[in-house]
C-alpha positions in Angstrom: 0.0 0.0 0.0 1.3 3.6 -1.0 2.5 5.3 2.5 -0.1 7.7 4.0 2.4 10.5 3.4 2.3 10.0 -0.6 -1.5 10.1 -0.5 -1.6 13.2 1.3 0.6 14.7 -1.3 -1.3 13.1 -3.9 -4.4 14.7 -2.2 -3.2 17.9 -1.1 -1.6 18.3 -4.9 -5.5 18.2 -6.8 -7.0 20.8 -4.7 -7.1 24.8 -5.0 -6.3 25.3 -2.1 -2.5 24.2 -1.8 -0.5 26.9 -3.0 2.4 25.0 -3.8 1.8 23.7 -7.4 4.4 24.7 -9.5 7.0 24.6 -7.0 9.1 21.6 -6.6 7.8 20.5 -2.8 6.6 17.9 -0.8 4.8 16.5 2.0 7.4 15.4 4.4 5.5 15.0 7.5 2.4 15.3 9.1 0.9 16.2 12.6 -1.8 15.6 14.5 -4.5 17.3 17.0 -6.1 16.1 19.7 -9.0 14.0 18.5 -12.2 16.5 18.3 -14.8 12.7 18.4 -15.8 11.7 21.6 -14.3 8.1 22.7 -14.9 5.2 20.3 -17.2 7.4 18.1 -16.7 6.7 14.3 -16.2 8.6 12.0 -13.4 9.6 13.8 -12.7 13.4 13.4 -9.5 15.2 13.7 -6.9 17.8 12.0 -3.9 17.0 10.1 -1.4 19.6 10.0 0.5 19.1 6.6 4.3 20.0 6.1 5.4 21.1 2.9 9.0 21.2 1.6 11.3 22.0 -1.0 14.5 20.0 -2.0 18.0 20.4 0.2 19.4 23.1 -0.4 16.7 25.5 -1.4 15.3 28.7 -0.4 11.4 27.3 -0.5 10.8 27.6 3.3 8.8 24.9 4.8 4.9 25.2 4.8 2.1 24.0 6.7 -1.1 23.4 5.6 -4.7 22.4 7.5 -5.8 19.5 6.5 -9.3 18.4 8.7 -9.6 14.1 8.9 -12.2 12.5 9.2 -11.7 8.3 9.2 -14.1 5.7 8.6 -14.0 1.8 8.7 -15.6 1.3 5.5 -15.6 3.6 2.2 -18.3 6.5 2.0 -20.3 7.0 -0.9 -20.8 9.9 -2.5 -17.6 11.2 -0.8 -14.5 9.8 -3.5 -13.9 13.5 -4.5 -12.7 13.9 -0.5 -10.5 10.6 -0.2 -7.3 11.0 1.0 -6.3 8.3 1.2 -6.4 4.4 3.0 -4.2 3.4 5.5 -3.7 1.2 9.0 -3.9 4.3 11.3 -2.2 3.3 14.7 -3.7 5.9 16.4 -7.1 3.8 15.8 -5.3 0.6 17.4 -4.4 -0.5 13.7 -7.6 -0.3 12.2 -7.7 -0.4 8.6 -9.2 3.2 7.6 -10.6 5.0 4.8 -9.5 8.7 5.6 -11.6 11.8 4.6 -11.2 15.8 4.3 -13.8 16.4 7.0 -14.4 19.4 5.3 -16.8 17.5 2.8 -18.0 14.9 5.1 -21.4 15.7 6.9 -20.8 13.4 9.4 -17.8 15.3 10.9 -18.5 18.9 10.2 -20.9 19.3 13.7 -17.8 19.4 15.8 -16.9 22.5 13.9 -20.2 24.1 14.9 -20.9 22.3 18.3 -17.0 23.7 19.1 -17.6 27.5 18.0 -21.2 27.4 20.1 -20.0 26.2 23.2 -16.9 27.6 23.1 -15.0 24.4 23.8 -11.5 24.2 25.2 -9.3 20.8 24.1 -5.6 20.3 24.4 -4.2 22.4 21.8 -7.6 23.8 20.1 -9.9 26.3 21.2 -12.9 27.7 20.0 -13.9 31.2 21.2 -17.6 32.6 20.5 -17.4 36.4 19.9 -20.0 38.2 21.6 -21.8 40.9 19.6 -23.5 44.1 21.3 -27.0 42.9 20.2 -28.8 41.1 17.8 -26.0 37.5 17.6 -27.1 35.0 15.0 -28.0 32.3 16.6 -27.1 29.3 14.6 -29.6 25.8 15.0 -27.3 23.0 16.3 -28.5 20.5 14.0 -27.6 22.7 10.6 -26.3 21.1 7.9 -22.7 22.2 5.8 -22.5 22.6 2.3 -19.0 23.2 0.7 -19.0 26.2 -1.3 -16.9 25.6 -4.6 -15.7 29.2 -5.0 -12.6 29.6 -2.5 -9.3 29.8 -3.6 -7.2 29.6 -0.9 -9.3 28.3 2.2 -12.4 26.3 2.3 -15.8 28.1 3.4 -19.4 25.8 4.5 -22.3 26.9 5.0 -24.3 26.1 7.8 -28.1 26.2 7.4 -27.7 29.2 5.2 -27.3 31.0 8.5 -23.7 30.7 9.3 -20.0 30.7 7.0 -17.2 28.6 8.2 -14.1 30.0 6.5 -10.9 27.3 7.6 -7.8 29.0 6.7 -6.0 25.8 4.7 -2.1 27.5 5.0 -1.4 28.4 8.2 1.0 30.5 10.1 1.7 31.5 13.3 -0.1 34.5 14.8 -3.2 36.6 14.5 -5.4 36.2 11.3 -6.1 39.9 10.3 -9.2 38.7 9.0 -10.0 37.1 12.3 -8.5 39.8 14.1 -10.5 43.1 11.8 -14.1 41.6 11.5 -14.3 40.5 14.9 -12.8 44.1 16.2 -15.5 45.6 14.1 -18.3 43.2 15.0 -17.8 44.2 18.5 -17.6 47.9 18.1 -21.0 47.4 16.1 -20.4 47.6 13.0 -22.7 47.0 9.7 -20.9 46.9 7.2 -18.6 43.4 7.6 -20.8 40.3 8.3 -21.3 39.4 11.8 -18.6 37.2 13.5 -19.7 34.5 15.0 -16.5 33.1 16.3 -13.2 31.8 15.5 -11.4 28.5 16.3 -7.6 28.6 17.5 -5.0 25.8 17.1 -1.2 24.8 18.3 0.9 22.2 16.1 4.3 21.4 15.9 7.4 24.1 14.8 9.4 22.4 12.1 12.6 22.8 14.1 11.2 22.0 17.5 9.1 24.1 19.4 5.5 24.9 19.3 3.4 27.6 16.9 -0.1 28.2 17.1 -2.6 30.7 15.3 -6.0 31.1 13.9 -7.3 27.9 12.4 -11.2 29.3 11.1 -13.6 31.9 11.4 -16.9 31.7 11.4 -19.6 34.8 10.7 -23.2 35.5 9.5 -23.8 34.1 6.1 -25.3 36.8 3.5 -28.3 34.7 1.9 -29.4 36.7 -1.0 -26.2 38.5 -1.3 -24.6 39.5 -4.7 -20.6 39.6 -5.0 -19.7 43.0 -6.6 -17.4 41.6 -9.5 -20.7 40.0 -10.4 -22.7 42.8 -9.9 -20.5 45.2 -11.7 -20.7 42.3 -14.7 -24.4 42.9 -15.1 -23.7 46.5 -16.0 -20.6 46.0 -18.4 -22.9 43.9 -20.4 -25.7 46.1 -20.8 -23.2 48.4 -21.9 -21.9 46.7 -24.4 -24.9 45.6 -25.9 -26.0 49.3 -26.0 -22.7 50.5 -27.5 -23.9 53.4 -28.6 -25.4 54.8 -25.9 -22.8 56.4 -22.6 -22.7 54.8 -19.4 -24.9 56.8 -18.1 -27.9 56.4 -20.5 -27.6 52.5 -20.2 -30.3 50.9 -18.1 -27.7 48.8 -16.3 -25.8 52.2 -15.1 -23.7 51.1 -12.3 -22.6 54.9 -10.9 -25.0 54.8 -7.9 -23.6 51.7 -6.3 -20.3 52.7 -6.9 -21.0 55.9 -4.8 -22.3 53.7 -2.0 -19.4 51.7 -2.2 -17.0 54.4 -1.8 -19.5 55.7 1.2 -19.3 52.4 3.1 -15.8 51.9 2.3 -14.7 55.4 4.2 -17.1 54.4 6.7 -15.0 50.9 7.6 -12.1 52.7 7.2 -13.4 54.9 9.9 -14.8 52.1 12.3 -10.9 50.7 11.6 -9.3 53.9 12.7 -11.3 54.0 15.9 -11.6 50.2 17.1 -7.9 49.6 16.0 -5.9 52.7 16.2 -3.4 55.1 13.5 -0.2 56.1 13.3 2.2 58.5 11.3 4.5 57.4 8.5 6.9 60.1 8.7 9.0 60.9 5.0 11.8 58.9 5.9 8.9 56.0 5.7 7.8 56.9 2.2 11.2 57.0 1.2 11.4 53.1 2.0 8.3 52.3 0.0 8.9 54.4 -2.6 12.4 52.0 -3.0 10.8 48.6 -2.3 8.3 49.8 -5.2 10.8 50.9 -7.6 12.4 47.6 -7.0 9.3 45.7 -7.8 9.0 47.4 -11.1 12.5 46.8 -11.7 11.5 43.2 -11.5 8.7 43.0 -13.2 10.3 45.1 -16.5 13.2 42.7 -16.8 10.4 39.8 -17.1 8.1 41.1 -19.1 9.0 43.2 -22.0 5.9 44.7 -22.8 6.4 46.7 -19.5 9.5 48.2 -20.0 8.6 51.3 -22.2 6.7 52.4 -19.5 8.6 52.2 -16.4 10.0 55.7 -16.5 6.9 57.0 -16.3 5.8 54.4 -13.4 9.2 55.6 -11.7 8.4 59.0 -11.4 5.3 58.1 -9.6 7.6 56.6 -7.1 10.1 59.3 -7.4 7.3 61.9 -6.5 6.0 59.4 -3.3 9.7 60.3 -2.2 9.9 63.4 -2.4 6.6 63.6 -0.6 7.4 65.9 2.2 4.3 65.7 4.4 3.6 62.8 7.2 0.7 60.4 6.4 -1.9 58.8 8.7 -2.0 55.3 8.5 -4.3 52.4 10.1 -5.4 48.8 10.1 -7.2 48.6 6.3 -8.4 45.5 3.8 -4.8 45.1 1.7 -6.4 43.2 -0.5 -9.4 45.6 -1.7 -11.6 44.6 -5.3 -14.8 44.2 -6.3 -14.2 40.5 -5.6 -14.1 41.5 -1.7 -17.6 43.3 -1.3 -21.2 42.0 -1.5 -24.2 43.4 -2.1 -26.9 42.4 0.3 -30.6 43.6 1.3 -29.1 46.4 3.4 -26.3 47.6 1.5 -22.6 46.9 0.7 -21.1 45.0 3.3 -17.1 44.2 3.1 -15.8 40.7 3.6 -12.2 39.1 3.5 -9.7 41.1 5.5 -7.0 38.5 5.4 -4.7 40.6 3.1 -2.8 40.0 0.0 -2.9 36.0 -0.3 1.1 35.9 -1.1 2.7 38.5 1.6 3.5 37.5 5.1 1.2 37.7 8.3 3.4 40.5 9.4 3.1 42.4 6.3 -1.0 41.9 6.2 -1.4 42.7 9.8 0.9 46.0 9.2 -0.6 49.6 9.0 -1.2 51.3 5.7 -2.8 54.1 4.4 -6.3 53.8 3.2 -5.1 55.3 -0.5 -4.1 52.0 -0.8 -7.6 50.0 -0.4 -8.7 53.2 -2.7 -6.5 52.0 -5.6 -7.1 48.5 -5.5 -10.7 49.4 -6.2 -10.4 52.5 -8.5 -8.0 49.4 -10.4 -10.9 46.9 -10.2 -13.6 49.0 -11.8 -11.1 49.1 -14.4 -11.0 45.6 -14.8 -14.7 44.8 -15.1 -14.9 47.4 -17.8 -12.6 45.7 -20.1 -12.3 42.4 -19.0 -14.9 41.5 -21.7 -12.9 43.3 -24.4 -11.0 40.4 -25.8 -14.5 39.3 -27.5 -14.8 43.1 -29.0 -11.4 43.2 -30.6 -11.7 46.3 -32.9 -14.1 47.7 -31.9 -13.2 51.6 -31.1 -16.7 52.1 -30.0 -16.8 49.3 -27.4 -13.3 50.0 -26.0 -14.6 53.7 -25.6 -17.7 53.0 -23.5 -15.5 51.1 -21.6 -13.0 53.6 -20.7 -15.9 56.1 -19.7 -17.8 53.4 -17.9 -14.5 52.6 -16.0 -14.1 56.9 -15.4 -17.5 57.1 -14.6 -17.5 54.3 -11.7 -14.2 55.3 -10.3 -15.1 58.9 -9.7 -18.2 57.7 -8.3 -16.2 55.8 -5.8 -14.7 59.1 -5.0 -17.8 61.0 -4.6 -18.9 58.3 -2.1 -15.6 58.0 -0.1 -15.3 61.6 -0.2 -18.6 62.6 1.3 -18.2 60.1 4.4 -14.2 60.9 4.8 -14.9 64.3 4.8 -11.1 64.2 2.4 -11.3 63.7 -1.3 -8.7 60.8 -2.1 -8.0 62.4 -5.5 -6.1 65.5 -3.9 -4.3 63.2 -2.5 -2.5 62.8 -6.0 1.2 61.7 -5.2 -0.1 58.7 -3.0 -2.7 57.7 -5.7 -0.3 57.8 -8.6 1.8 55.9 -6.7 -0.1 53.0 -5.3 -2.2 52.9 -8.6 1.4 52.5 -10.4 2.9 49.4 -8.1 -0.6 48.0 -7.9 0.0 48.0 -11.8 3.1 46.2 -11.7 1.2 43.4 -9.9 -1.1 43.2 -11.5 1.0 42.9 -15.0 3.5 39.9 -13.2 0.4 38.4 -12.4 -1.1 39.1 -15.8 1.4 37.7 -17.7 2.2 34.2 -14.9 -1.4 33.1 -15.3 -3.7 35.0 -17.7 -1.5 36.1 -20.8 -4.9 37.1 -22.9 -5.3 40.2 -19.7 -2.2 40.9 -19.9 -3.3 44.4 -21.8 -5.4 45.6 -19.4 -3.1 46.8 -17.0 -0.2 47.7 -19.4 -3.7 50.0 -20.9 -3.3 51.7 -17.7 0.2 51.8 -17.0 0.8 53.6 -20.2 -2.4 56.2 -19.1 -0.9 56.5 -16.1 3.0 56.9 -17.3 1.8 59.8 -19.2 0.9 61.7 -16.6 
């Protein structure tokens, strides 16, 4: 029988969720929790922790990865998608087992819940309810999870389309911001994050020796009825184009008035944030440093892709002119990770979800202070996005292309408005903080571009040459 360890790989290698495809790694070990099943109760339910690493010698540091088990005596039906694998677990008293991710299996998903509603302590896990100022869901012990298929890089259930279980799959020691935000602003009374419900908390062993332990899941209100914004935005881009020669504003589908809200409830977080979490100062000396880490990105990214190249002198002066800057600039807990992607539109409004940060920086780096200008670009840089990302099936056509350049314009200074009347500061006289973030949110978004979707690839070097002209 194949070891247990080259199933897991096997396993762990087929799902979205394990970031290291691509990389030459492997599973080298595996951990174990305390058992989260009662005595003798089958299936028996417990979390792998997954180690993850790279050949001797290399720089690939090792990774661990959450991988919830479920075992059962016999094979499940309906469950072969899940199968990690089948293997004489000693831990069992050398039962022959068919192992699970628990994720998927009904059976062993109510210790998630029962955990985060009780609040239980085990050795090594915790689950902590958080205690809103009024009106907590109350979530019916005996709701059922469904797997929603449209993560990336964790694993969400619903329970009884009443709760979301988000289990963070790569784990790392220390506070979750998204744990860490949401449940700060659930507390302070917010309404314009979901509610959090709780969060689960686990230890497992350093590589190395030693102990780390961090934020294993959250768990908040689920948004029934709720409409992602990418989506959202979608509808409008399509009327749109199928009215080409009418503006964006004459379209039936016009998409200006939600983008004002948006901007509106976005100033209004970012105030909430301020207040529940605190600000500081970046003195010059500060912007000096980021100006240099985002020249050196661009640097990067124009000696792998070509197509960028003529128009990093204009990108640099961006970052020359963040520099220079000469004034100190308030910064805060934000999003990091801010799109249309990240906000839904429910009954009551826009509500923001996901506060976890750029997928591929470092907990320290997500849980660091910023300036809101930066959430501001990521989403002045989305609208963007939705307006041409349906261009490729227009090639040609002027007229399409134009509509939507001035649906883009339109939406973004909507945004503004919005922020601008909550903030009581407009972000676009804020101009050298814009240009700047706008310009190294470009670079990403071209390395990324040309890494994974080649025919996108001219959407943001569209925008860098805009914005290099400036």
């Amino acid at each position: 029988m194949t070891s247990h360890l080259d199933q897991v790989q096997s396993f762990c290698a087929s799902q979205r969720w394990f970031g290291e495809k691509g990389h030459d790694v492997h599973v080298d070990a595996m951990a174990a929790s305390v058992w989260l099943s009662g005595a003798d109760a089958w299936p028996a339910v417990r979390i792998g922790f997954v180690y993850c690493s790279g050949p001797p010698g290399s720089d690939i540091p090792i990774r661990v990865y959450q991988l919830p088990l479920s075992y059962h005596r016999e094979p499940v039906e309906n469950l072969g998608h899940a199968l990690v694998g089948e293997w004489v677990e000693q831990d069992l008293g050398d039962t022959e087992v068919w192992v699970y991710d628990a994720l998927h299996d009904k059976e062993a998903t109510p210790y998630w819940l029962d955990g985060l509603t009780h609040g239980r302590q085990l050795d090594g896990l915790e689950f902590h309810p958080v205690h809103a100022p009024e009106h907590a869901t109350v979530v019916p012990e005996d709701s059922r999870s469904l797997v929603l298929t449209v993560e990336q890089s964790n694993t969400s259930l619903v329970f009884g389309d009443v709760a979301l279980l988000k289990v963070f799959r790569r784990l790392e020691p220390g506070s979750n911001p998204g744990v860490e935000i949401e449940s700060a602003l659930t507390e302070s009374g917010s309404e314009l994050v979901p509610e959090v419900l709780g969060s689960a908390r686990g230890s497992w062993p350093r590589a190395g020796g030693g102990t780390d332990s961090g934020e294993l899941a959250m768990m908040t209100a689920f948004q029934k009825n709720a409409t992602d914004g990418w989506s959202f935005a979608m509808s409008s881009v399509r009327d749109l184009y199928a009215e080409a020669d009418l503006h964006a504003e004459e379209v039936g589908g016009d998409f200006a008035a939600e983008s004002h809200r948006l901007g509106a409830s976005t100033a209004q977080v970012h105030s909430e944030l301020a207040k529940a979490l605190g600000t500081d100062v970046w003195e010059p000396s500060k912007l000096v440093e980021h100006a240099a880490a985002m020249r050196r990105r661009l640097d990067a990214a124009a000696a792998a892709i070509p197509q960028l190249a003529p128009y990093a002198p204009g990108l640099t002066r961006a970052f020359d002119a963040l520099a220079a800057y000469d004034q100190p600039v308030t910064v805060q807990r934000i999003h990091g990770d801010f799109h249309l992607g990240q906000v839904l539109r429910t009954i009551d409004g826009w509500k923001l979800i996901d506060f976890e940060g750029e997928p591929a920086k470092s907990l320290v780096e997500r849980r660091a202070l910023d300036t809101p200008i930066k959430d501001i670009s990521g989403m002045l840089r989305s609208f963007d996005y939705a307006a041409r990302s349906l261009l490729a099936d227009h090639l040609g056509d002027q007229q399409i292309a134009y509509r939507a350049a001035e649906w883009a314009s339109r939406n973004q200074q909507a945004f503004c408005d919005g922020y601008a009347e909550v903030a009581g500061t407009d972000p676009r006289q804020q101009g050298v903080l814009l240009s700047a973030f706008l310009a190294d949110k470009l670079v990403y978004e071209t390395l990324y571009e040309a890494r994974n979707r080649p025919s996108w690839l001219p959407i943001p070097l569209a925008a860098a040459a805009q914005l290099a002209e400036q």
